[in-house]
C-alpha positions as CSV (number, residue, x, y, z in Angstrom):
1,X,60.6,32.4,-17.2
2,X,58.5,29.6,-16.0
3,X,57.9,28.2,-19.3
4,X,61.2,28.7,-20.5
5,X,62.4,26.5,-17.7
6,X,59.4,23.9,-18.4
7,X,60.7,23.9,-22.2
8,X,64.6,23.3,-21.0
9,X,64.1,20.2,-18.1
10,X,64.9,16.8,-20.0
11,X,61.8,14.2,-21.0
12,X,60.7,12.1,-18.5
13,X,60.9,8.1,-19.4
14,X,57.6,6.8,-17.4
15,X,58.8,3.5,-17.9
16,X,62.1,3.9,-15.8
17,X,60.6,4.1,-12.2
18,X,57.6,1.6,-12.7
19,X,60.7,-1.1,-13.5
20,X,62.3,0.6,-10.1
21,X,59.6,-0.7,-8.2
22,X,58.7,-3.7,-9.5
23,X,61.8,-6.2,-8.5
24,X,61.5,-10.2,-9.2
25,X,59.7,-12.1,-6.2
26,X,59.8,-15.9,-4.6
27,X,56.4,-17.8,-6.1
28,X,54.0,-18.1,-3.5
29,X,54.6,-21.5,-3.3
30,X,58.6,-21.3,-2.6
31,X,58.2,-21.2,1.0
32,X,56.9,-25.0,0.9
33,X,59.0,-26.4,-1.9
34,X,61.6,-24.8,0.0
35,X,61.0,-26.9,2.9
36,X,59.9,-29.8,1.2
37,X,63.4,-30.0,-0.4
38,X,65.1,-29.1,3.0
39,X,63.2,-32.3,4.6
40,X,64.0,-34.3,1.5
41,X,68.3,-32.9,2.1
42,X,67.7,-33.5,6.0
43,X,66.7,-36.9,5.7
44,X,69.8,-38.4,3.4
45,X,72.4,-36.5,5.3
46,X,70.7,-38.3,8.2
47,X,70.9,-41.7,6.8
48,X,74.5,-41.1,5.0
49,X,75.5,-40.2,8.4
50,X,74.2,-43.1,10.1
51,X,71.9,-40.7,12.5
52,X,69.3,-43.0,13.9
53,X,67.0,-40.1,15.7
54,X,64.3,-38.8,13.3
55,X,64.4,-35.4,15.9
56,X,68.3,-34.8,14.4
57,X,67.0,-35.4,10.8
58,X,64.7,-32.7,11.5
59,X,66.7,-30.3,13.3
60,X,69.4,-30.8,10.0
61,X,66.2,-29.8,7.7
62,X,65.2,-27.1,9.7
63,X,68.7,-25.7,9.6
64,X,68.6,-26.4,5.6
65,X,65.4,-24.7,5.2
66,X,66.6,-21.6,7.0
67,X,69.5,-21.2,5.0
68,X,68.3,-22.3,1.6
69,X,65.8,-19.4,2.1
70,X,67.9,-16.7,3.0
71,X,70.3,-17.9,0.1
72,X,67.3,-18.2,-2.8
73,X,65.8,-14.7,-1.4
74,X,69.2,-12.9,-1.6
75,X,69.8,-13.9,-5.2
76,X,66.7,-12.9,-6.5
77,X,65.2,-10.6,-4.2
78,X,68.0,-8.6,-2.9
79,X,69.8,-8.3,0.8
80,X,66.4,-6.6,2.2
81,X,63.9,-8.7,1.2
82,X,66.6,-12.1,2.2
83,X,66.5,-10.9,5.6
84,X,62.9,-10.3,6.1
85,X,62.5,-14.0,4.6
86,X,65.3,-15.2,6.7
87,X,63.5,-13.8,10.0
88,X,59.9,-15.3,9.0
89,X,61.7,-18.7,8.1
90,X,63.6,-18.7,12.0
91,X,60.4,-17.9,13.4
92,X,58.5,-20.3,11.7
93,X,61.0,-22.9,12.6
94,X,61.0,-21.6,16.3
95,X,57.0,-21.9,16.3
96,X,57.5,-26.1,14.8
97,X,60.4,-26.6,17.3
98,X,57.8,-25.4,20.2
99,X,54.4,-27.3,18.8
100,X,56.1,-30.5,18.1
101,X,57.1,-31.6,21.2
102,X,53.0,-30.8,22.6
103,X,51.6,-32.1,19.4
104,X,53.7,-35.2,20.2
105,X,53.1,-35.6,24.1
106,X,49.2,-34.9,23.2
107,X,49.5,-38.0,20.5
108,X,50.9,-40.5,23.0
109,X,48.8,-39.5,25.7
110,X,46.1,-40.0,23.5
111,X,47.0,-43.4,22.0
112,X,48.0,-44.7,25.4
113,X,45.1,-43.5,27.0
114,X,42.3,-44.5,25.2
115,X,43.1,-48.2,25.9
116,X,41.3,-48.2,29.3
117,X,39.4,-45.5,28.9
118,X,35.7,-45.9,29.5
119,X,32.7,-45.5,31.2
120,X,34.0,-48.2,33.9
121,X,37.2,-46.5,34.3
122,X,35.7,-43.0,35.2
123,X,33.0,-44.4,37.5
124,X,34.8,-46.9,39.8
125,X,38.3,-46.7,42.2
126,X,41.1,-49.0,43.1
127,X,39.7,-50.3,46.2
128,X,40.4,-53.9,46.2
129,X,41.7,-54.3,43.1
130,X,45.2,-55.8,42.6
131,X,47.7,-53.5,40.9
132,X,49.3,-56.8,38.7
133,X,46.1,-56.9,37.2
134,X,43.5,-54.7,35.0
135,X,40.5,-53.2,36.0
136,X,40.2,-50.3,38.7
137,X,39.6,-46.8,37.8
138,X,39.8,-43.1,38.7
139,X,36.9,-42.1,40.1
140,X,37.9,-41.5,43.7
141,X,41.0,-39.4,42.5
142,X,38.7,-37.5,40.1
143,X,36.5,-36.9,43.2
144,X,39.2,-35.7,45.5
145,X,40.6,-33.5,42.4
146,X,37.4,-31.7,42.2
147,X,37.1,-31.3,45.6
148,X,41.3,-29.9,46.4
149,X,40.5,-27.6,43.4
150,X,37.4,-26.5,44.1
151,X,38.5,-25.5,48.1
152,X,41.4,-24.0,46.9
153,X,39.5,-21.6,44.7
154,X,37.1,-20.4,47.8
155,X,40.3,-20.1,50.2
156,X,42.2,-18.3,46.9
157,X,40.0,-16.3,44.6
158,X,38.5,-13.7,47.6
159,X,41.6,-13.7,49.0
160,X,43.2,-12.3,45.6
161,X,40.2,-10.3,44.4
162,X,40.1,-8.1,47.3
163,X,44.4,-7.7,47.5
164,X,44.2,-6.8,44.1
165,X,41.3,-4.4,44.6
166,X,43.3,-3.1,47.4
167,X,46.1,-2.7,45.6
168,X,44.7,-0.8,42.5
169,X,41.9,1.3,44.0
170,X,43.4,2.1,47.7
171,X,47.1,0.4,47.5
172,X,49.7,3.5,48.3
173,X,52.8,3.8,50.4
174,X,54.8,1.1,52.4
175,X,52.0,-1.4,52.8
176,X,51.1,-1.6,48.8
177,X,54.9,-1.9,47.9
178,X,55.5,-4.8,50.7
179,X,52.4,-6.5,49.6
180,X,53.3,-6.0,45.7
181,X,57.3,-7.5,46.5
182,X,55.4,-10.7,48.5
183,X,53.1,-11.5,45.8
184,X,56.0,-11.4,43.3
185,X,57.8,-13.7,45.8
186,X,55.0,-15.9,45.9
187,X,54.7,-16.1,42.1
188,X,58.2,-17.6,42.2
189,X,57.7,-20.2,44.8
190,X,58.3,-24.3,44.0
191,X,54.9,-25.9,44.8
192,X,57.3,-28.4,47.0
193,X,57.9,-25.3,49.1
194,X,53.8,-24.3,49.5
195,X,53.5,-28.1,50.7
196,X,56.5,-28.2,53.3
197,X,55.0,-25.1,54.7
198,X,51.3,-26.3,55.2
199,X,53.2,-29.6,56.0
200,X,55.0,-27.6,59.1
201,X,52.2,-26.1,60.1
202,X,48.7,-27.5,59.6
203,X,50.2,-31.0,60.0
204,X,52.9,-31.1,62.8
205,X,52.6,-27.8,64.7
206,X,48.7,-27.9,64.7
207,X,48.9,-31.6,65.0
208,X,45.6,-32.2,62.1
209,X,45.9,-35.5,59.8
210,X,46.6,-35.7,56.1
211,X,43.5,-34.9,54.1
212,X,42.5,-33.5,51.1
213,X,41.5,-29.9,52.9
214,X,45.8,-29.5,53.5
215,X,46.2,-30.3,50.0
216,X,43.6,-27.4,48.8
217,X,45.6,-25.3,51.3
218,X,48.8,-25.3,50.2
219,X,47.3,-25.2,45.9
220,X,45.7,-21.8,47.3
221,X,48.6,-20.5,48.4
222,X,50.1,-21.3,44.7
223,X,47.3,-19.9,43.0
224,X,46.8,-16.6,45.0
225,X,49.7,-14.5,43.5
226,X,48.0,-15.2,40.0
227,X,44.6,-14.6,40.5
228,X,46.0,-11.0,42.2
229,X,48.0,-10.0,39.1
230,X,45.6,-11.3,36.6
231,X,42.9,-9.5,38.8
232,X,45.1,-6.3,39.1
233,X,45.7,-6.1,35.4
234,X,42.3,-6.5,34.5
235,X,41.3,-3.5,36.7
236,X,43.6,-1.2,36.0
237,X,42.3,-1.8,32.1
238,X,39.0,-0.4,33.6
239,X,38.9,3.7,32.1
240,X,39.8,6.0,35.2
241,X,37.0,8.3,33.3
242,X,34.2,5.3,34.9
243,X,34.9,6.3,38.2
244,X,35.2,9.5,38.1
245,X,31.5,9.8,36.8
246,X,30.3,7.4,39.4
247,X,32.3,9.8,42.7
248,X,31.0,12.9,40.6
249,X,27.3,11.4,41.0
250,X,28.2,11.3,44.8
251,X,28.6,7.2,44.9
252,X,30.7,6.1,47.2
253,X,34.0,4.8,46.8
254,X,33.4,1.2,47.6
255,X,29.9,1.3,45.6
256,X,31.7,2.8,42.5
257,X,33.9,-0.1,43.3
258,X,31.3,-3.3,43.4
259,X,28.7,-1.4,40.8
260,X,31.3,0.0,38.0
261,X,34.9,-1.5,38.1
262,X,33.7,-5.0,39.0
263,X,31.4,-5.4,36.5
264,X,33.5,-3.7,33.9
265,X,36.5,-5.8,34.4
266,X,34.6,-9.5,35.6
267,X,35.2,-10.9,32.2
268,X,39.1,-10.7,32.8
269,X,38.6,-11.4,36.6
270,X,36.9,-14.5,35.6
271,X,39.3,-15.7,32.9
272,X,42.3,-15.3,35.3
273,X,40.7,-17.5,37.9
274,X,40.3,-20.1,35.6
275,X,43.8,-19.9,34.5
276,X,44.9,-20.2,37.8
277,X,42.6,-23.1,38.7
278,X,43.8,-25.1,35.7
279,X,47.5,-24.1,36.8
280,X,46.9,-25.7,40.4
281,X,44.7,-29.2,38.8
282,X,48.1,-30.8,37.4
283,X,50.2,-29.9,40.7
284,X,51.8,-33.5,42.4
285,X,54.6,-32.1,44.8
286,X,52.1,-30.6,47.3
287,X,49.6,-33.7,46.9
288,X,51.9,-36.1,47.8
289,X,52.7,-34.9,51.0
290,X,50.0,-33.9,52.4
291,X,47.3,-35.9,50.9
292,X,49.2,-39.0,51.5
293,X,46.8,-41.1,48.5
294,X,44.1,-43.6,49.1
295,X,42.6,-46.4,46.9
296,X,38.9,-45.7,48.1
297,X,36.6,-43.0,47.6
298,X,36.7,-40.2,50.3
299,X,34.2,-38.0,49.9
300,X,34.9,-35.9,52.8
301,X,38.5,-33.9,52.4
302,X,38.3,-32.4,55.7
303,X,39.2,-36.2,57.2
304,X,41.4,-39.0,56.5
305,X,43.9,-39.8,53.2
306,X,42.4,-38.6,49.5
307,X,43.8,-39.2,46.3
308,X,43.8,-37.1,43.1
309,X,44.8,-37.3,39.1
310,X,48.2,-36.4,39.7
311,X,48.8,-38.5,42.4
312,X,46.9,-41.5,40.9
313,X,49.2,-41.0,37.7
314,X,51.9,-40.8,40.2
315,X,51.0,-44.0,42.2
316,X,49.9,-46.0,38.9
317,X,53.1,-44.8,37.0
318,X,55.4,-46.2,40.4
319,X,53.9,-50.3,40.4
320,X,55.9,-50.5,37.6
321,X,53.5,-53.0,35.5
322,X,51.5,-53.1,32.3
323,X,48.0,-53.1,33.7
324,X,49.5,-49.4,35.4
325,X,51.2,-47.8,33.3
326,X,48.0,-48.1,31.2
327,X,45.7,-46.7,34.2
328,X,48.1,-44.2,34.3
329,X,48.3,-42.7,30.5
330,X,44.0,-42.7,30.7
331,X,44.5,-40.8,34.2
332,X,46.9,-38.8,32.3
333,X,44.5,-37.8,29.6
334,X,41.5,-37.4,31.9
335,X,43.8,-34.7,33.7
336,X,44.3,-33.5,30.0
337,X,40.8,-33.4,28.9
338,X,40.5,-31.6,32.6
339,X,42.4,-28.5,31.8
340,X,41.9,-28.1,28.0
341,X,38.0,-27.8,29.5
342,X,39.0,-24.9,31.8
343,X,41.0,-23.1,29.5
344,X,38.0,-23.2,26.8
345,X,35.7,-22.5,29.4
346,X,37.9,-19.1,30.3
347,X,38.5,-18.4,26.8
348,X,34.0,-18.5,26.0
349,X,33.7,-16.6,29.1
350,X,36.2,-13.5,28.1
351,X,34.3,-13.5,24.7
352,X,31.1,-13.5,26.3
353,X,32.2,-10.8,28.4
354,X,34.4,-8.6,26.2
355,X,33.1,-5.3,25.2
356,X,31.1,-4.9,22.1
357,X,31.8,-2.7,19.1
């Protein structure tokens, strides 16, 4: 019976579904002729149409290059395969349309800074030199940047370590959801907010002077709610399956807490306090009211005016004059340099600290 079904079914051609499968396909190189010719269409439609801004000549190529992929894909690919290239064309353009504008600030921060930038710039202040003129430099607002940052961190990075510990290893019932709704309210918060409230307080109501220590004050109270939810996401990564076999061993709670979790889970701890230190460096709003700004060095921030980068950039920007706006763009790129540091610094340090395989 078998064999005389075998004998009946039709020959099979091979060759029919190999050419199924195989269905004609864009070069490898389409994607940048592609553009080249949508830059090339983009630029004469900008000059036939009298556009002077090369950012509309672009956004009219990026537009072309979109459509002329979908368009060349469907005719010789098919409907499924236009889409697919339609969606990786948008979000390449999407990914250009958000580097640009960065790749472009970085440039003219760069090319505007490097004029005055130089030993003598980073190692003396402003104090008695004359705004109209050149010289000066940033040292006393890269002093008092260093020290607002680096108090804010002690006031903000116990404070958040232990509310997130809190919150993850002991946080249930009213308290944990009240303290989970404020720390999402602070995350919100303007920073002119954080410095009207230390401004109330510290300043007026307690009656203490501007200074660099009510500056630091009112950064930690912007950087707490991150170091908490970077903190709380990075321990709740840590495998519940740790510290059961550290209570099991009869270890107490808090031990299993400082001898297993923390050390598990320091290497995201550590990178989400650097985040949040280079998140507070480039604040202005709280700085310039209640650090009020000074032209000499101040090494103490617990008395009398400081100044910082931001203000500095602030301050230089505001004289309105050549000799400033170029103290400003080098300021400017200092602050740059400042926080590209800490982010690579955060990066090496969850590398160093991430688990091996």
């Amino acid at each position: 019976m078998s064999q005389t079904v075998m004998a009946d079914a039709a020959p099979v051609d091979a060759s029919a579904p190999t050419a199924s499968l195989h269905r004609p396909r864009l070069p490898r190189w389409a994607p940048l002729g592609l553009a080249a010719v949508a830059a090339a269409l983009g630029t004469g439609i900008g000059l036939v149409a009298g556009l002077d801004s090369r950012i509309q000549w672009g956004l009219i190529a990026a537009l072309l290059y979109v459509g002329l992929t979908a368009v060349l894909a469907g005719a010789v690919e098919g409907t499924r395969q236009a889409k697919d290239r339609l969606a990786t064309s948008f979000i390449w353009v999407c990914f250009l349309l958000a580097v640009l504008p960065l790749a472009s600030l970085i440039w003219e921060t760069v090319a505007r800074g490097v004029k005055v930038l130089d030993g003598y710039f980073l190692t003396h202040s402003m104090n008695g030199v004359i705004t109209m003129e050149a010289g000066g430099g940033i040292y006393h607002a890269l002093i008092g940047t260093l020290q607002q940052v680096g108090l804010a961190t002690l006031i903000a990075a116990p404070v958040g370590l232990l509310t997130a510990i809190y919150l993850v290893e002991y946080g249930t019932g009213r308290l944990a959801k009240a303290v989970t709704f404020f720390v999402d309210v602070m995350t919100g918060i303007p920073s002119i907010v954080a410095g009207l409230f230390i401004l109330s307080f510290w300043i007026i109501i307690l009656d203490f002077g501007y200074s660099g220590f009510a500056g630091a004050m009112s950064l930690a109270i912007l950087m707490m709610p991150i170091v908490v939810r970077s903190t709380e996401e990075m321990l709740k990564l840590v495998p519940n399956e740790l510290r059961e076999a550290s209570l099991a061993l009869g270890v107490p709670k808090w031990r299993t807490i400082l001898k297993v979790v923390l050390p598990t889970a320091i290497g995201g701890i550590t990178t989400g306090i650097m985040l949040a230190v280079a998140r507070i460096a480039g604040e202005s709003a709280p700085i310039l009211l209640l650090v009020f700004g000074s032209a000499s060095i101040n090494g103490n921030p617990f008395e009398g005016a400081q100044s910082s980068l931001p203000y500095y950039v602030y301050e230089q920007w505001a004289n309105g004059n050549e000799p400033s706006y170029d103290r400003a763009w080098a300021a400017a790129l200092v602050l740059i340099a400042f926080v590209m540091i800490l982010n690579l610094v955060a990066r090496g340090i969850a590398r160093w600290k991430a688990p091996k395989h």
